[in-house]
C-alpha positions as CSV (number, residue, x, y, z in Angstrom):
1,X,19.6,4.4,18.1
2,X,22.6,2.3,17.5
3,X,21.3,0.6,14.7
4,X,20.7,3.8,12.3
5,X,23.3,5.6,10.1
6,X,25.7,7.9,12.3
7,X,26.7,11.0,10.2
8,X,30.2,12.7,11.6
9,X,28.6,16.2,10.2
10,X,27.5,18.5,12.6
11,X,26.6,21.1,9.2
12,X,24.0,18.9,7.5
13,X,21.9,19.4,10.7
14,X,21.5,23.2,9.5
15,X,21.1,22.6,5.4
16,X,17.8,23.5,4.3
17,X,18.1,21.0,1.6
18,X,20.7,18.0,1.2
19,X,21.4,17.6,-2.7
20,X,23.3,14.2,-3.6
21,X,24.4,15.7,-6.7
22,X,26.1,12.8,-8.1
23,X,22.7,10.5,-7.8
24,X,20.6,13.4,-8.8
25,X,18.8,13.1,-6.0
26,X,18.0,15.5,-3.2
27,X,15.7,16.0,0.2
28,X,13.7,18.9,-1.5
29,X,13.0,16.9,-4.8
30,X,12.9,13.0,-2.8
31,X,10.9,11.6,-0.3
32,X,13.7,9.7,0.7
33,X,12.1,7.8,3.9
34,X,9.4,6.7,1.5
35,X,11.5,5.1,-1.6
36,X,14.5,3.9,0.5
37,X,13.1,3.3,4.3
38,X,12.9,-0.4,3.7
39,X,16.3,-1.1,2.5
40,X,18.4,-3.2,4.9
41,X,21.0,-4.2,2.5
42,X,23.6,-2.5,0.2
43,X,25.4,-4.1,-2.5
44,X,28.0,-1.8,-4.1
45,X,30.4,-2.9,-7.2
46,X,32.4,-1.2,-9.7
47,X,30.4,-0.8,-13.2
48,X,26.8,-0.1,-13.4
49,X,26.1,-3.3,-15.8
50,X,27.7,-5.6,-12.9
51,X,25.0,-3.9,-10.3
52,X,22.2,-4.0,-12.4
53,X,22.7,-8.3,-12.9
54,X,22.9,-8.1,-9.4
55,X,19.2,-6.3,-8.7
56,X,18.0,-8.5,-11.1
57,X,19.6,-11.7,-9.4
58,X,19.0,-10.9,-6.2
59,X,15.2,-10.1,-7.2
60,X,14.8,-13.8,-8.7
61,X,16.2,-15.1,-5.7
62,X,14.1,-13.4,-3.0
63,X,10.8,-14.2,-5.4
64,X,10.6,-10.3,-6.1
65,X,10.7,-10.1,-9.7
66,X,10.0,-12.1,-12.8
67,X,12.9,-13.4,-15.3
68,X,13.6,-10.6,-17.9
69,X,12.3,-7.7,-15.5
70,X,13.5,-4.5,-16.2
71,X,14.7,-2.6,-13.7
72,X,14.9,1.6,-13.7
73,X,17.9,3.2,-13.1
74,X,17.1,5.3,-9.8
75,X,20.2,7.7,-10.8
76,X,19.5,8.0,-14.9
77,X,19.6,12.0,-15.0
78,X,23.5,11.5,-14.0
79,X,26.0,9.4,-15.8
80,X,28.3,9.4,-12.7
81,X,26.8,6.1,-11.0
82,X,24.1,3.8,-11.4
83,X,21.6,2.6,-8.3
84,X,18.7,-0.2,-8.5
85,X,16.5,-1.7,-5.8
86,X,14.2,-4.7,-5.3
87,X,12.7,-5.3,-1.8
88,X,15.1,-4.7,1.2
89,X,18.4,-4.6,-1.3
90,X,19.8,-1.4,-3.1
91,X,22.3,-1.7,-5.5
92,X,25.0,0.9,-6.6
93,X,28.1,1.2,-8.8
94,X,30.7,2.9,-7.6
95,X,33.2,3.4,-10.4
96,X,37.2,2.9,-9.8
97,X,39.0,3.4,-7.5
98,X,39.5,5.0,-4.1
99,X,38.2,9.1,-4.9
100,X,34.9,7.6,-7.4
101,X,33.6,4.9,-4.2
102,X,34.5,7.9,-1.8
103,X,31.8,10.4,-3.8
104,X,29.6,7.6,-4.0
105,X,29.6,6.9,0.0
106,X,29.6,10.1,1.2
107,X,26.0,10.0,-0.9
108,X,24.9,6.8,0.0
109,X,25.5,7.4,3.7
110,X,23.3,10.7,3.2
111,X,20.6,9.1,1.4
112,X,21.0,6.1,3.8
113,X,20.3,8.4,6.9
114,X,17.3,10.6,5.5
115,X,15.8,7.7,5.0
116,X,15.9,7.2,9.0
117,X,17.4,3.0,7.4
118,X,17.9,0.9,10.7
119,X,20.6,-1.7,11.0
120,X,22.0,-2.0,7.3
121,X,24.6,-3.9,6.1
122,X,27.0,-2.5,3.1
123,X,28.9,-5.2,1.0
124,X,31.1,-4.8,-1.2
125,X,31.3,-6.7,-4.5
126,X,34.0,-7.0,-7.4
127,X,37.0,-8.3,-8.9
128,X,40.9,-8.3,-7.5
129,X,43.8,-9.2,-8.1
130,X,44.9,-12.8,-6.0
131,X,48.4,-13.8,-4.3
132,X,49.0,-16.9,-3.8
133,X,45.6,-18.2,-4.7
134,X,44.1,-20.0,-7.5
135,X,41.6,-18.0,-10.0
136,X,38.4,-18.3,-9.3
137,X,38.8,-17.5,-5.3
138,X,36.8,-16.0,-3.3
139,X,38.3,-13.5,-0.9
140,X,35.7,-12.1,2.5
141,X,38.5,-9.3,3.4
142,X,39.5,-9.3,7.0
143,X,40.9,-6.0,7.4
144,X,42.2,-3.3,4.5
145,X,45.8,-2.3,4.0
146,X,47.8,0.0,2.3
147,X,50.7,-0.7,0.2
148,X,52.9,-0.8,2.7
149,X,50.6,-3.7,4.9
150,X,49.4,-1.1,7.2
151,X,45.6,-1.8,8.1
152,X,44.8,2.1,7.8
153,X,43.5,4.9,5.2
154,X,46.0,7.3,5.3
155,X,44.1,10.9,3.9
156,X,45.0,14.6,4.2
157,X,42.2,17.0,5.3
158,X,43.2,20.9,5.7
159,X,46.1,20.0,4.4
160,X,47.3,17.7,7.4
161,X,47.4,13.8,7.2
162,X,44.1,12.3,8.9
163,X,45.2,7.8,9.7
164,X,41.7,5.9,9.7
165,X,40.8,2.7,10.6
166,X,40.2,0.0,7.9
167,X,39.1,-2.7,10.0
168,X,35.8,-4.8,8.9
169,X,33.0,-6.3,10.3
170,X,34.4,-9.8,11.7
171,X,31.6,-11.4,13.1
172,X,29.7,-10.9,9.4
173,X,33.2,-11.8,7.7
174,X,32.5,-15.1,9.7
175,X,29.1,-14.9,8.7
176,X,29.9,-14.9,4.7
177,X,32.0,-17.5,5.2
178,X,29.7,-19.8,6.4
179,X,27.6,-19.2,3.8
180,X,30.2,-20.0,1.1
181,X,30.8,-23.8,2.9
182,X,27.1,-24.1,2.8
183,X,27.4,-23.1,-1.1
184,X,30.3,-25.6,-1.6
185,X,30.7,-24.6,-5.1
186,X,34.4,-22.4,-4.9
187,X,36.9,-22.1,-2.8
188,X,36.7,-18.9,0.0
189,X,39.2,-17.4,2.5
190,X,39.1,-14.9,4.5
191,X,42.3,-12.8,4.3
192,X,43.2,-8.6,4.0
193,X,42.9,-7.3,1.0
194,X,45.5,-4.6,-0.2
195,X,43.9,-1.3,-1.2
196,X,46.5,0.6,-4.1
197,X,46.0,4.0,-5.6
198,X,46.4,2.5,-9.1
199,X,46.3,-0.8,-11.5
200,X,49.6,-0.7,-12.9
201,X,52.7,0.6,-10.4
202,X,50.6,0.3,-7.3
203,X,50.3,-3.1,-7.9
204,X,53.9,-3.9,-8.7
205,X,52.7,-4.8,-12.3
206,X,55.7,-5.1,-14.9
207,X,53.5,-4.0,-18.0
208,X,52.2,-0.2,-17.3
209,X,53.3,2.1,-19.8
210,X,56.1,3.0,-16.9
211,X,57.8,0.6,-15.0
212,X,61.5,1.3,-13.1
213,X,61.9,-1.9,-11.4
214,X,62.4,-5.7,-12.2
215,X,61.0,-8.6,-11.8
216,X,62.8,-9.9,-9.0
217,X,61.7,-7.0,-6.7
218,X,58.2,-7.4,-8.0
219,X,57.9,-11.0,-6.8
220,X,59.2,-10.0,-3.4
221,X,57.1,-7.5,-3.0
222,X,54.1,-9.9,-3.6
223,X,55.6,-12.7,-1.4
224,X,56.2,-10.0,1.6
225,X,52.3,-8.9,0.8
226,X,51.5,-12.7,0.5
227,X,54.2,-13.4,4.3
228,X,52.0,-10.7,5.6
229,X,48.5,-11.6,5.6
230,X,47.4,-10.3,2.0
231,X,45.2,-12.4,-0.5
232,X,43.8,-10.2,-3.2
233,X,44.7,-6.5,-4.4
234,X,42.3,-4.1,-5.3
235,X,41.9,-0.2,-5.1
236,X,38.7,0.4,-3.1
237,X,38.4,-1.2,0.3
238,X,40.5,0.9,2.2
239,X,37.7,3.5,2.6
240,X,34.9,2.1,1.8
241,X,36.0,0.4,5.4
242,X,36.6,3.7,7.2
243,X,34.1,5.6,6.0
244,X,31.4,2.8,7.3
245,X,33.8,2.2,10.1
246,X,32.8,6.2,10.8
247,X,29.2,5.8,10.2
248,X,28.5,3.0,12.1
249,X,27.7,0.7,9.2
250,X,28.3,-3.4,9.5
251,X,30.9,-3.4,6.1
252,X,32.4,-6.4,4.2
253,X,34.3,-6.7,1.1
254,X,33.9,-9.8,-1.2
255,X,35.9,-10.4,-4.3
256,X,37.1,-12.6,-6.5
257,X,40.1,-13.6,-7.7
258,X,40.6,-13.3,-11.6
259,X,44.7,-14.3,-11.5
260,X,47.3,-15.3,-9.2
261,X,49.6,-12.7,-9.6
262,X,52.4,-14.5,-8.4
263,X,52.3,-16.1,-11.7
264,X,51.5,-13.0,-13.9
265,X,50.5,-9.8,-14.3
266,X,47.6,-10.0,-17.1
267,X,44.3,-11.8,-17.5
268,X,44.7,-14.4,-20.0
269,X,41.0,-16.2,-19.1
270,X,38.8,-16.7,-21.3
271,X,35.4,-14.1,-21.2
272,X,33.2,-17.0,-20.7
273,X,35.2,-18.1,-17.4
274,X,36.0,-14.2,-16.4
275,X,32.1,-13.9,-16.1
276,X,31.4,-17.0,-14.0
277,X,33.8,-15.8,-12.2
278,X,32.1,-12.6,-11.8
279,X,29.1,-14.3,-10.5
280,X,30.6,-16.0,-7.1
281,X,30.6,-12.4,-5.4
282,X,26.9,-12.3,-6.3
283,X,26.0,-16.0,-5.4
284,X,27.3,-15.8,-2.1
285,X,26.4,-12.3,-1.3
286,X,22.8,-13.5,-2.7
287,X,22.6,-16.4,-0.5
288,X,23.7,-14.5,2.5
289,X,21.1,-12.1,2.1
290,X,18.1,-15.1,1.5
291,X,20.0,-16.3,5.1
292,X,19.5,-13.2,6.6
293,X,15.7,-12.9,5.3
294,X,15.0,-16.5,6.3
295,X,14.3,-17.6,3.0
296,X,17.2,-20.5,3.0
């Protein structure tokens, strides 16, 4: 019993009906254990296109589809998110930022559990921000922290201040890794990953549409992020890890880095680059999955 979804919601036990209204799915319309029973792997990313290239990459690799397959949008009578499968894998956008992935996996972990899924694996996949690291990096987050270096989710509930854990999976962070040396095509670390509550000031950035400090105290800022563990900044980790932290769910977080911002503040790279660099996330992710499935 270990191994299935744990839901920390004594009330969906007496719902007639569970409606995931942002998938536009729901228990009474769905036969959820029969479209999503299989699925032992979760890939979730920020835009919709990003997670359809995936279902279609990840199909290719596991010998599940055909080049130029089409594949239906499971969640086309919403335009909040965008979900795909192929085998074992489901894919899902998640939007940005830390209230649209928290929607999203409050859903997913619903639809994960009436499905009675067994011994899933949610991973994160996207883009961030790097310190201290060249472009092009690949970053298996170790644990999630705030802007302030705390590994925790810091989240008011009733109106009082609820601290959750933001710790990840280490034993698959270890796993990923692995999997990138036996890529060898870019350079991976494993290293937290700050979570921010926006792009611009969050990030210490110096060209928002408001910014009240200098450069000076930006650069220190990164440095004590860089003294104290961080590699990459982005703005959803932090409870995508506690909420599958919660519910029982081995979590990682894999992104790349599209700029050192110890050097800058915006992406000058070209769009052919920016979208090979897109694809590492999905290579190794892809390969770690044809591991897992015994297809290496």
């Amino acid at each position: 019993r270990e191994k299935f979804i744990h839901l920390c919601n004594p009330h969906l036990e007496k719902m007639k009906e569970d409606i995931l209204y942002h998938f536009a799915l729901g228990t009474g319309t769905h036969d959820f254990p029969t479209l999503f029973g299989d699925v032992k792997f979760v890939c979730v990313g920020g835009s919709p296109s990003r997670m359809k290239a995936f279902i279609a990459y990840i199909a290719e690799e596991l010998g599940l589809g055909s080049p130029g397959c089409d594949y239906p949008n499971i969640c086309s009578g919403t335009d909040r998110y965008a979900m795909y499968k192929v085998g074992p894998v489901l894919s899902v956008s998640h939007g940005m930022g830390i209230p649209s992935i928290s929607i999203m996996l409050h859903e997913l972990i619903k639809l994960l559990y009436h499905a009675k899924c067994s011994d899933i694996t949610i991973i994160r996949i996207g883009t961030s921000g790097g310190i201290g690291l060249e472009p092009g990096s690949v970053v298996i987050t170790r644990e999630s922290v705030d802007a302030t270096f705390k590994p925790q989710l810091e989240q008011v509930v009733l109106g009082k201040t609820v601290i959750r854990s933001t710790n990840l999976d280490e034993q698959l962070a270890k796993e990923l890794m692995q999997c990138s040396k036996e890529i060898g095509q870019f350079n991976t670390v494993i290293g937290n990953t700050m979570c921010t509550l926006d792009f611009y000031e969050g990030q210490g950035r110096l060209d928002g549409a408001i910014c009240l400090y200098d450069e000076e105290e930006k650069l220190q800022y990164l440095k004590n992020a860089y003294d104290s563990g961080v590699r990459n900044i982005e703005m959803e980790s932090s409870v995508f890890a506690a909420m599958c932290n919660l519910s029982g769910v081995k979590a990682a977080v894999v992104c790349v880095t599209l700029l050192n911002r110890l050097e800058g503040d915006q992406i000058s790279s070209s769009h052919d680059i920016l979208v090979e660099y897109q694809q590492r996330p999905q290579k190794l992710v892809g390969y770690f999955i044809k591991k897992s499935l015994g297809k290496v």
